[in-house]
N, C-alpha and C positions, 0 to 999 in steps of 0.2 A: 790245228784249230787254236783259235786265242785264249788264253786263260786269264779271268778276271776273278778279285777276289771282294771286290764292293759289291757288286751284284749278283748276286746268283739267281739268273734266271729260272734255270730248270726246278728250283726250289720254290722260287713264287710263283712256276705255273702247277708245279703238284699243290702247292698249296692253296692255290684257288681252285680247284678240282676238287679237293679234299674238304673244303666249304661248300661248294655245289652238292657233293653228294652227301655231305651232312645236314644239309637242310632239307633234299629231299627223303633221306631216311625219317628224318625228324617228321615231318609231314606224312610220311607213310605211317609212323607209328601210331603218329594222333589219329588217321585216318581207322587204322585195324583196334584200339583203342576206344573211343568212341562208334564207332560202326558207322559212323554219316561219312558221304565221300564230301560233304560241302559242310564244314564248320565256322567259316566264316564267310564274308563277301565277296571276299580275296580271291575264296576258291572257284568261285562262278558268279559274278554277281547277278548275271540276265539269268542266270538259275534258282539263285538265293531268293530274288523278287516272287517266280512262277510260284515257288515251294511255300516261300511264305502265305501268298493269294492260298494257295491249298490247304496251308494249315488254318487259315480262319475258317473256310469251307468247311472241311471235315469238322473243328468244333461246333461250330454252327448245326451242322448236322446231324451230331451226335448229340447235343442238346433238342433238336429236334426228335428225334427218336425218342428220348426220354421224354418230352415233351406231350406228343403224341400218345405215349404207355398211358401216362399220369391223364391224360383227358377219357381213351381208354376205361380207362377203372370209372374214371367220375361217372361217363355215360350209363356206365352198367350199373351204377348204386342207382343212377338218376330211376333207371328203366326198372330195377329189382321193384321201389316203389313204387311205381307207377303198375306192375304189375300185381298187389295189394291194394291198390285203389280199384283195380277191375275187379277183384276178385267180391271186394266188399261192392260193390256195383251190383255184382250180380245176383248178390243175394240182395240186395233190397229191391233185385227185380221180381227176384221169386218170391218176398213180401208181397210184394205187391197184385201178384197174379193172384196167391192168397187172400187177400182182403179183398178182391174184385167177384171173389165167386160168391156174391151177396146173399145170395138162397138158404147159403147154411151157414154163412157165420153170422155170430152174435156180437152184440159191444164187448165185451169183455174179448174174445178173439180179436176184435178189431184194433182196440188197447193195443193188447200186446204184438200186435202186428208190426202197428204203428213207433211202441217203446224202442222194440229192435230196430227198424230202421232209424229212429232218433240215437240208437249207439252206434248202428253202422257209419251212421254221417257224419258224427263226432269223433268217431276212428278216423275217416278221411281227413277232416281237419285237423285233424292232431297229426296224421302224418305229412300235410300240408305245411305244418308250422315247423316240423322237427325233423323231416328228412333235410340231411346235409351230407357233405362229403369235407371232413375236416372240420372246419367251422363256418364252410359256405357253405348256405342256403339254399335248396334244388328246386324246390316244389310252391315256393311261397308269393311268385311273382314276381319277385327281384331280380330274375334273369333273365327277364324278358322284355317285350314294347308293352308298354304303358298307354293307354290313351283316356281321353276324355275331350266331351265335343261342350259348343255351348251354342243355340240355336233351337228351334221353337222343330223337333219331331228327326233330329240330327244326332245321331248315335253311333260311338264307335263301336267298333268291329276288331278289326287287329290291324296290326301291322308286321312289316318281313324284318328280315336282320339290314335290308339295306335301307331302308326309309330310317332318315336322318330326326335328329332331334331338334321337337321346335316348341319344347316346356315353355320357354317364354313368350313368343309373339306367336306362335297354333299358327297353322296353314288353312288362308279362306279357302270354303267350297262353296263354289255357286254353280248353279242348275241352268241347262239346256232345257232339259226336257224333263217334265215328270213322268215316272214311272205309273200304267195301268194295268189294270185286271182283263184276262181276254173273256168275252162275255159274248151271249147270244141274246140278242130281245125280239121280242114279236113283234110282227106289224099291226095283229088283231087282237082285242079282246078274249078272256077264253070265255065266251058265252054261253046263259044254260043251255041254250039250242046244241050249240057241239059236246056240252057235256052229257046232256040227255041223251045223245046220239053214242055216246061211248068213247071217246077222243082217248086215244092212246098220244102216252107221250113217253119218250123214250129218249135219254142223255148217254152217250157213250165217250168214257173218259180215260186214257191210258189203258184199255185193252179190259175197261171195266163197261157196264153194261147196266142200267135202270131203268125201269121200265112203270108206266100204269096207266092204267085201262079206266075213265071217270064209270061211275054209276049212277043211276039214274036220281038218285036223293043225293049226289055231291053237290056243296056248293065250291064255286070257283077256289075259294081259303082251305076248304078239307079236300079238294083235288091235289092241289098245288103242296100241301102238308103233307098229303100219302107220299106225292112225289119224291119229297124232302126224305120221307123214311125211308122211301127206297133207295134212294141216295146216299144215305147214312148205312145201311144194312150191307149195301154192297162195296162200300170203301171207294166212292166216287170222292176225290177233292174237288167239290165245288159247293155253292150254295145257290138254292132254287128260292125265288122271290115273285109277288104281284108286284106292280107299280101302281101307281095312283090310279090308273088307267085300264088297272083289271088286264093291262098283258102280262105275260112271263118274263122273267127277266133269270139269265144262268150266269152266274159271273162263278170263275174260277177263283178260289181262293188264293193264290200263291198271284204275285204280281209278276209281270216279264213275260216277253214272249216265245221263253221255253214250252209255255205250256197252253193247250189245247184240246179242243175238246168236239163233240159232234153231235148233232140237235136233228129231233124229227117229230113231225105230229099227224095224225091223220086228217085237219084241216089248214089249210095253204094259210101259212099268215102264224097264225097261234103260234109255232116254232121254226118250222122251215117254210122256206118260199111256196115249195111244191108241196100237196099230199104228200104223206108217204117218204119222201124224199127224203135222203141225209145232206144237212146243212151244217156247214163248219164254222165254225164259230169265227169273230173278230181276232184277231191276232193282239196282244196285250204289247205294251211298249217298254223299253228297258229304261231306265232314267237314263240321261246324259247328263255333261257336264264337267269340267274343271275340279283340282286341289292345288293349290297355290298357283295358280295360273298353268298348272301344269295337265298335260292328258291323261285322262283315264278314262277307262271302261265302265260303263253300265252291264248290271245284270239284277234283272231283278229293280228293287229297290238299293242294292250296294252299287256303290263309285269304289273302284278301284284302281291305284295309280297306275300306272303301265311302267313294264319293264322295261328300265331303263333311264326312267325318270329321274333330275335331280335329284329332287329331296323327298320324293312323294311316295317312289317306288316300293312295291306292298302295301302300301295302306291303303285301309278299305272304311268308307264309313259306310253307315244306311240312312236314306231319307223317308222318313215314312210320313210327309206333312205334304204340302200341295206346296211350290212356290208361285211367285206371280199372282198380280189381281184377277184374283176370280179364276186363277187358271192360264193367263194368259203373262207369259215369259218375255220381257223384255230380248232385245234382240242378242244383247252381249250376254246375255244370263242374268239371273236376282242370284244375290247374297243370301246366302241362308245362315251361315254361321261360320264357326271357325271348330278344328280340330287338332288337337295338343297330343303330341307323341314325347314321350319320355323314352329314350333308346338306352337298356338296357342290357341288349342280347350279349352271352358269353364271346368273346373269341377267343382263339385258340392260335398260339404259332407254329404249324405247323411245317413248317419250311424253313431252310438257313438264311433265308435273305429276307428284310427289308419290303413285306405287302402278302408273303407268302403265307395266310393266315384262314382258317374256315372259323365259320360261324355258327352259334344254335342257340335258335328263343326257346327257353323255358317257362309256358307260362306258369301259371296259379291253379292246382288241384281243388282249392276250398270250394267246398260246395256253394257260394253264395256267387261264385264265377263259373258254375257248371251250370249248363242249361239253359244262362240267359238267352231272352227273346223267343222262347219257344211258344208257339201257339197254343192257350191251352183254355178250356172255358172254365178252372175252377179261379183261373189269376195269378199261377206261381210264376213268382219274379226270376225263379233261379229253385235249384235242387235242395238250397236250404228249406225252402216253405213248403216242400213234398207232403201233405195230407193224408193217410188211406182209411179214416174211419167213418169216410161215407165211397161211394160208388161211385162219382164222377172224381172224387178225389184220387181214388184206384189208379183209373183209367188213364187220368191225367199223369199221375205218378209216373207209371208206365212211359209216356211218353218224354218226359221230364231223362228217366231212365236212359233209356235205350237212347236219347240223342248224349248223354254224358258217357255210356257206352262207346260209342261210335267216338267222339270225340277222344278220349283217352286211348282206343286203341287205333287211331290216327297218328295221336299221340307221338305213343311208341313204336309206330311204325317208322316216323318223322327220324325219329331219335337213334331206331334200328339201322335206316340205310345210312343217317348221320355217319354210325360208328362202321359197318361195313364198306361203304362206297366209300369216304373221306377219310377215315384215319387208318383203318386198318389195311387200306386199298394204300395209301401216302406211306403208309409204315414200313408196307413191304418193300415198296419203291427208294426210301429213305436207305432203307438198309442196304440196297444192293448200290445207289449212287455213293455210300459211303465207303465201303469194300472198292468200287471203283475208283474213287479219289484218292485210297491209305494206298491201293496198288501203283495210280498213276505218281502218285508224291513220293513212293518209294523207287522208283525207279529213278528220279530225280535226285533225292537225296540221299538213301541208303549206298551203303559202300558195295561194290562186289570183292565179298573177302578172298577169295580162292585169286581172283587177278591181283588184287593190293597183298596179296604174302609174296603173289611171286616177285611183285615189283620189289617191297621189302626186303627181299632174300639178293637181288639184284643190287639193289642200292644200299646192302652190307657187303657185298662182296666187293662193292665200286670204292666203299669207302676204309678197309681193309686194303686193300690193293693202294689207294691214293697215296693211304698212311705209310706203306711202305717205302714207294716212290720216291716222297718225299724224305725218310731217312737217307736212301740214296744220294738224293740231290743234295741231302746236306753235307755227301762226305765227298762232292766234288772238288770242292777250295781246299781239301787236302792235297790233290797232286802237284800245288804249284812246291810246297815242300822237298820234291823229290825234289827239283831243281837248284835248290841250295844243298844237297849232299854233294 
């Protein structure tokens, strides 16, 4: 074999060996070291990218979860309230049952009936103003839709969390159709002849029943009056009336054609067609009509947007005025007014991306927003102006009540499946997509140390060995020496 002594091969190949396996030991160590099998780009970059996308994911989600705990808590301070507000409800219900049993109580009982319920109301309101969570506001109206109409018998109602905000320019409502009462009228007169003869008449309303028999000193106004008490006695929603014309006229109280009712008299004409016979009443009509040129639904007297609606969606006004001349409706609709939403509802992010968000209107507890619009004959605007120291004031009370009942435990029902169905349903889900992202990103990035020691162990052995090799290769260019002895 040739001997050279400029070049020593065998020395610069151990010694590129012995750089190969010291940059992979070196890289092993960073790897066992740190615990990541990918520390830089170097080490995977089409991995580096996935791992990355994962780690925003998991924070995102993990701020989610927290996210959700902290909404969580809010709903249940929301709800603790609100279940305080029922409570003082209920006793101003049972004031009030109190001050109705007029036979035995006196003014001074009715005073103090009354004082109480003026502190239970003012408790409401105090917790109205002063439930918060932190230094937000729960109960006070400020987390909710806002409205306010302007128009001759145009009143809002509410709105959902998706009906958009239209504070500045309100969204027109104009009318198709107005809404009526379903009613029954005579064809005949109720004449003394059929009164003297004994004319039964008899209204049958939701599975209610009134009945009366004329006698023979009725006149047509004290027939039609008994009727009216039997009416009232048995919990009939309607009102009995003459018209100019001496017939009966039954119109349902409540507008829409939910409701109906069934008419009979012992002479053909006076109420039903036939003696005898049960006759059903007119069918009442639901309003129609537009909100910002958009669809909604009639019921009753309320327009409400339909789901789905641009901007309209949830919002409900009521028309309680007639539009058109004299009743009669232009073909494209009449204008009635306009209705202004202020959108207020909380949202929530409860998801790691970008629209992943639920929502909840909290309205206003104060009693001067509890009750409005409720039917009542003493004229209370709302559960602030609740009276009981007279007897229709009672009565009214009562009903004034039990619809702010119903309402607040609506409420919190709203608020119950809120926290059940949406977050705490999202929560649990949260948590397990998180565990499954730290799992999938670990498999990506984390090192397997049991395989990276043995390669370590390998790639010291390779570089122990290299290093030797190359002392070797370096005592090569000694034997050209023997040949000068």
């Amino acid at each position: 074999m040739a001997l050279r002594i400029n070049h020593n091969i065998a020395a610069v190949n151990a010694h590129r060996n012995l750089q190969a396996n010291d940059t992979a030991m070196s890289k092993t160590l960073e790897k066992l070291s740190s615990g990541l099998k990918i520390n830089r780009a170097a080490d995977g970059p089409a991995a580096l990218v996935i791992s990355e996308q994962m780690r925003g994911q998991i924070a995102g989600i993990t701020q989610a979860i927290d996210n959700s705990e902290t909404a969580i808590s809010m709903v249940q301070t929301t709800e603790s309230n609100l279940n305080e507000v029922s409570n003082l409800l209920t006793s101003v219900r049972q004031l009030a049952i109190h001050a109705s049993n007029e036979g035995a109580n006196n003014e001074e009982m009715l005073d103090a009936d009354q004082r109480e319920i003026d502190n239970a109301l003012d408790t409401i309101n105090r917790i109205s103003k002063q439930a918060q969570f932190g230094s937000k506001k729960l109960l006070d109206g400020s987390n909710g839709a806002a409205g306010s109409t302007t128009g001759t018998g145009l009143e809002f109602v509410n709105a959902g969390l998706k009906t958009q905000d239209s504070s500045k320019s309100g969204f027109e409502v104009s009318i198709l159709q107005n809404a009526s009462k379903t009613n029954a009228q005579g064809t005949q007169a109720l004449s003394p002849e059929a009164i003297a003869g004994g004319e039964t008449l008899m209204v049958i309303e939701n599975g209610k029943t009134a009945m009366y028999t004329t006698k023979a000193d009725d006149t047509a106004d004290i027939a039609i009056k008994n009727l009216a008490s039997e009416v009232a006695r048995n919990g009939l929603d309607v009102n009995v009336a003459l018209d100019d014309g001496g017939k009966v006229n039954i119109t349902h109280n409540k507008f829409g054609s939910d409701h109906s009712f069934q008419v009979s008299s012992t002479t053909a004409g006076v109420l039903s067609d036939e003696a005898g016979e049960i006759k059903v009443s007119n069918k009442g009509t639901d309003v129609k009509g537009t909100i910002n040129g958009e669809s909604a639904i009639g019921k009753g007297q309320v327009l409400t947007g339909i789901t789905g609606a641009k901007n309209v969606d949830g919002l409900s006004v009521r028309f309680t005025g007639q539009a058109g001349q004299d009743g009669e409706i232009p073909e494209g609709g009449a204008s009635i007014g306009r209705a202004y939403v202020s959108q207020n509802s909380l949202k929530f992010q409860v998801g790691g991306n970008a629209g992943q968000t639920a929502g909840l209107s909290i309205g206003s507890t104060h009693t001067t927003e509890l009750s409005k619009n409720v039917e009542n004959g003493s004229g209370y605007g709302s559960l602030q102006d609740v009276d009981v120291t007279s007897f229709q004031g009672a009565q009214d009370t009562l009903k004034l009540v039990d619809d702010a009942i119903t309402n607040i435990a609506q409420f919190r029902g709203d608020i119950g499946a809120f926290q059940k169905n949406t977050l705490e349903s999202n929560l649990s889900n949260l948590r397990v997509a998180n565990e499954n992202l730290i799992s999938s990103e670990s498999v990506i990035r984390d090192v397997d140390m049991a395989s990276e020691m043995a390669t370590f162990t390998r790639n010291q052995i390779l570089s122990q060995s290299s290093t030797a090799m190359l002392a070797q290769a370096n005592q090569t260019p000694n034997q050209v020496l023997r040949l000068l002895q």
